[in-house]
N, C-alpha and C positions, 0 to 999 in steps of 0.2 A: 546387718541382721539384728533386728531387739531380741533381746532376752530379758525372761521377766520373773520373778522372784514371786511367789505366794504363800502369806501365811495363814496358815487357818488352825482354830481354837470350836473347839467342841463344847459344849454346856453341860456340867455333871457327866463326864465321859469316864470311863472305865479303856483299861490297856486296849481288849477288843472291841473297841470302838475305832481307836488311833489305828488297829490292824484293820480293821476293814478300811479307812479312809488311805492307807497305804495303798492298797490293793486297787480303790479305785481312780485315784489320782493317778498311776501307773497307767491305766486302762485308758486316761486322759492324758497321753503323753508325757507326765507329767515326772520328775526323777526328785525321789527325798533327797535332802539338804541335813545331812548333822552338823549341827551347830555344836561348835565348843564349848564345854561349862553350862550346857540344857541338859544332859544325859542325866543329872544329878535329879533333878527335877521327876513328881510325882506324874504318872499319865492323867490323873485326874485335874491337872494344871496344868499339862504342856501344852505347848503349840507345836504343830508341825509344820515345818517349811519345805520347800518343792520350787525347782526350776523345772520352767517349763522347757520341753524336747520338742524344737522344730522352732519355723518363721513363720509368723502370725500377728494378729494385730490383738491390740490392749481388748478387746470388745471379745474377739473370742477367746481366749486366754482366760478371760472371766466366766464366759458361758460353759469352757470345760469347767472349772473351777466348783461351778455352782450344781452344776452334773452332776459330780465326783461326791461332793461334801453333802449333799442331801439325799444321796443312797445312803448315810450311814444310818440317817434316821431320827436323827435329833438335833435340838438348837446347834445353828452351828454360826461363826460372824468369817469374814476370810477379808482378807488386805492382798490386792495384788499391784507391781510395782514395776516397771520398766526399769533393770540396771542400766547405768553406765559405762559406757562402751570401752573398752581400756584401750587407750594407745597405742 
């Protein structure tokens, strides 16, 4: 099964922006990822990361992705990635 890692980065976003894109990445199967040593980090400059929940191919994986990050409502760029399967 792939599993696939997505970052996405908001443009001049505000806390309530990263909470709504919470909300709807969820809504896209999607489950936040806290990163160690980002928590420190302004909302106004963080990224948020999200594994996706469930088996699915890299093409829709992006199409939730793209779903999700453009209900928030502003510039938004997102990076999704196929991990490596552990042994």
């Amino acid at each position: 099964m792939n599993t696939f890692r997505t970052s996405v980065r908001i443009k001049d976003a505000q806390t309530s922006d990263y909470e709504k894109l919470d909300t709807e990445m969820a809504k896209q199967l999607f489950a936040r990822v806290y990163v160690t040593g980002r928590s420190a980090l302004p909302a106004t400059s963080a990224e948020r990361q999200y594994d996706y929940r469930g088996s699915t191919s890299l093409q829709d994986v992006t199409a939730a992705a793209y779903k999700a990050a453009r209900k928030v409502g502003k510039e938004y760029s997102f990076t999704v990635i196929r991990r490596k399967r552990s042994s």
